[in-house]
C-alpha positions as CSV (number, residue, x, y, z in Angstrom):
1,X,0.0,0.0,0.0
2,X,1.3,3.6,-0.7
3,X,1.6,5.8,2.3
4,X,-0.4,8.5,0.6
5,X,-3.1,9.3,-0.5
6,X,-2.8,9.5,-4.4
7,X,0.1,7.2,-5.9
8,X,0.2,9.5,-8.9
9,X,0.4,13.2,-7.0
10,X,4.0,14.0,-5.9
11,X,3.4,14.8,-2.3
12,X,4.7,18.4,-0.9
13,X,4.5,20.8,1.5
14,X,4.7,24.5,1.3
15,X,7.3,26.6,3.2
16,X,7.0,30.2,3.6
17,X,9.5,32.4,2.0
18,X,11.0,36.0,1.6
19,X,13.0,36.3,-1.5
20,X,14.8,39.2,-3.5
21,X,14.1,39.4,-7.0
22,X,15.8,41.1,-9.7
23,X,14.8,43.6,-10.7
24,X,11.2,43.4,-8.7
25,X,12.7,43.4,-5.2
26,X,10.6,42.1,-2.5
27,X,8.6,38.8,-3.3
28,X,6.7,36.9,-0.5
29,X,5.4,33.5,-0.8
30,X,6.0,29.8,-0.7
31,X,8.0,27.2,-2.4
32,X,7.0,23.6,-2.5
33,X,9.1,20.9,-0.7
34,X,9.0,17.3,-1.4
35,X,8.1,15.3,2.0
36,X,9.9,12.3,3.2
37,X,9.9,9.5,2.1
38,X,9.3,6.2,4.4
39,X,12.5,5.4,3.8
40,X,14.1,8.5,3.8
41,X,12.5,10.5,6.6
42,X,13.0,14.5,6.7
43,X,12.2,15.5,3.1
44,X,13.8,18.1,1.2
45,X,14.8,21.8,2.3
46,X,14.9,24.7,0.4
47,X,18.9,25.0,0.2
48,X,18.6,21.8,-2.0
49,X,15.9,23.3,-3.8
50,X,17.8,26.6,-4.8
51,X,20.9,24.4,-5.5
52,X,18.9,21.7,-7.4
53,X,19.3,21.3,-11.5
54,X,16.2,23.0,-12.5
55,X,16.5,26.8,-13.7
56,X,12.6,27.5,-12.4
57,X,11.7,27.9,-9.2
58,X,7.8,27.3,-8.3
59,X,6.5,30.1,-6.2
60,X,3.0,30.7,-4.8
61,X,3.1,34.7,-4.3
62,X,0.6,36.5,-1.5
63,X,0.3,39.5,-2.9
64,X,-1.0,39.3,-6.2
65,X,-1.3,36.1,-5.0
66,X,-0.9,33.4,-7.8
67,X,1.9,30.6,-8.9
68,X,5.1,32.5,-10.9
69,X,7.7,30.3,-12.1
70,X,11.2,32.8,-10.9
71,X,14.7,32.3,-12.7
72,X,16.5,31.2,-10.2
73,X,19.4,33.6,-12.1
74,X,17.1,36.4,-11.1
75,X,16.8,35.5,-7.3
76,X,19.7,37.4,-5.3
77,X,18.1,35.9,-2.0
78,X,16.2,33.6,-0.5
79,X,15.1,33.9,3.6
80,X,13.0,31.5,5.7
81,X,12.7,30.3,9.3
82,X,15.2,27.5,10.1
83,X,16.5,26.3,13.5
84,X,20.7,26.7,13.1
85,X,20.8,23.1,12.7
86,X,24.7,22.3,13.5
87,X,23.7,18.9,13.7
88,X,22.7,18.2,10.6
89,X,25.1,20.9,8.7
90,X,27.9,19.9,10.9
91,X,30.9,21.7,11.1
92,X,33.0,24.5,12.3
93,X,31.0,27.7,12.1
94,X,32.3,30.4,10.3
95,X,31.3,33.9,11.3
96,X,31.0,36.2,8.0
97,X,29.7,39.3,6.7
98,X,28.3,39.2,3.0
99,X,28.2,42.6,1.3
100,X,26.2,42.2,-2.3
101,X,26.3,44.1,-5.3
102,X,23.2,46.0,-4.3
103,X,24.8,47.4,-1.7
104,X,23.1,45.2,1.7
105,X,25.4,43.8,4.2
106,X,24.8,40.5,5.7
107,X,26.1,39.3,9.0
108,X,25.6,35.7,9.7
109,X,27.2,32.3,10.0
110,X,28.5,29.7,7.3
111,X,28.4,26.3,8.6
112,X,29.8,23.2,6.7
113,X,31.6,20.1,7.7
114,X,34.9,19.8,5.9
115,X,39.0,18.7,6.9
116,X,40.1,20.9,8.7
117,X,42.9,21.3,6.3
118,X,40.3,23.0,3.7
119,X,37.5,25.0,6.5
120,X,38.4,28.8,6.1
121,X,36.0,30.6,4.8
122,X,37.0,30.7,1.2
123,X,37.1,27.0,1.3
124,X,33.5,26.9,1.9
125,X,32.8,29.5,-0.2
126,X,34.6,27.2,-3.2
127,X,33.5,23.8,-2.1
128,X,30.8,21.9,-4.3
129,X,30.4,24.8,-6.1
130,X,26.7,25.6,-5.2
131,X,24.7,28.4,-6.8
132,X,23.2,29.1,-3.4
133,X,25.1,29.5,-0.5
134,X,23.7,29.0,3.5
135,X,24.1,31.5,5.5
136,X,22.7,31.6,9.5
137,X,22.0,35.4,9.9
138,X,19.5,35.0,13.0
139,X,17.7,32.7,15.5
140,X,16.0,30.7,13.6
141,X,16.4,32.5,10.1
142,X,18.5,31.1,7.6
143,X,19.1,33.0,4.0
144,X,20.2,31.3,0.8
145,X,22.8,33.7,-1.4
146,X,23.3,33.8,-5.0
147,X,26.9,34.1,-5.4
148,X,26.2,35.7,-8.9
149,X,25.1,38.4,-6.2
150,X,27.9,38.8,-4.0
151,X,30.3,41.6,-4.5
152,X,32.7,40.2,-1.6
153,X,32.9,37.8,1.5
154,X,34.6,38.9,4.6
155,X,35.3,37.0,7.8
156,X,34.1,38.9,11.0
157,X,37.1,39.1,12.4
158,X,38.5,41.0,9.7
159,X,35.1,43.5,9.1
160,X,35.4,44.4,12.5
161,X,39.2,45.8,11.9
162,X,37.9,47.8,8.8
């Protein structure tokens, strides 16, 4: 027996978002999340979304409210509410400040697992080689950078001597 309800629907769940659009700005909505599987409990969270294969990005908007299908080119960022999960990121975290080519500045925390040969900063930044990169800005916010986006990457440490 299948565990839901319609074999042939592809079961997901929405998760609200904030994202910045170019050149429309502010965006609010939801993008759709598979659910776990039975055999692979959890399901899928919006950092593999943004760094999956597809170019399009489905997005129910609230105001007009309607489905748009957003270039994921065209998204600078991406912010939602996620627990800093050092678990499940693992890793050393990696206190940074993101300024982007619109001129914002973003404070938050990088978190990967990696040798510790290869876990500065610009490791991270290089590693994979993800469109999106994860960046812990608040409790329980998480935003997702396009590094097409991002004029430069500083560490903390050294924003704080500038």
């Amino acid at each position: 027996m299948y565990p839901y309800e319609n074999p042939l629907k592809i079961p997901k769940v929405e998760k609200a978002v904030t994202l910045w659009t170019h050149p429309d700005g502010l965006v609010l909505g939801s993008i759709y999340l598979h659910l776990g599987e039975p055999d692979r409990p959890g399901g899928e969270d919006p950092w593999a979304v943004m760094n999956g294969p597809e170019d399009f990005l489905v997005v129910r908007r609230q105001d007009p409210e309607g489905l748009r299908f957003y270039n994921k080119a065209s998204l600078i960022r991406v912010e939602y509410a996620e627990v800093d999960a050092s678990g499940r990121d693992g890793g050393k975290g990696l206190p940074c400040r993101v300024h982007m080519m619109d001129g914002s500045v973003i404070d938050g925390v990088m978190r990967k697992s990696l040798p510790p040969e290869r876990s500065r900063l610009y490791d991270y930044m290089n590693t994979d080689n993800p469109r999106f990169l994860k960046l812990y800005v608040e409790e329980g916010n998480a935003c997702l950078i396009n590094k097409t986006y991002v004029g430069y990457i500083m560490t903390r440490e050294d924003a704080a001597e500038a």
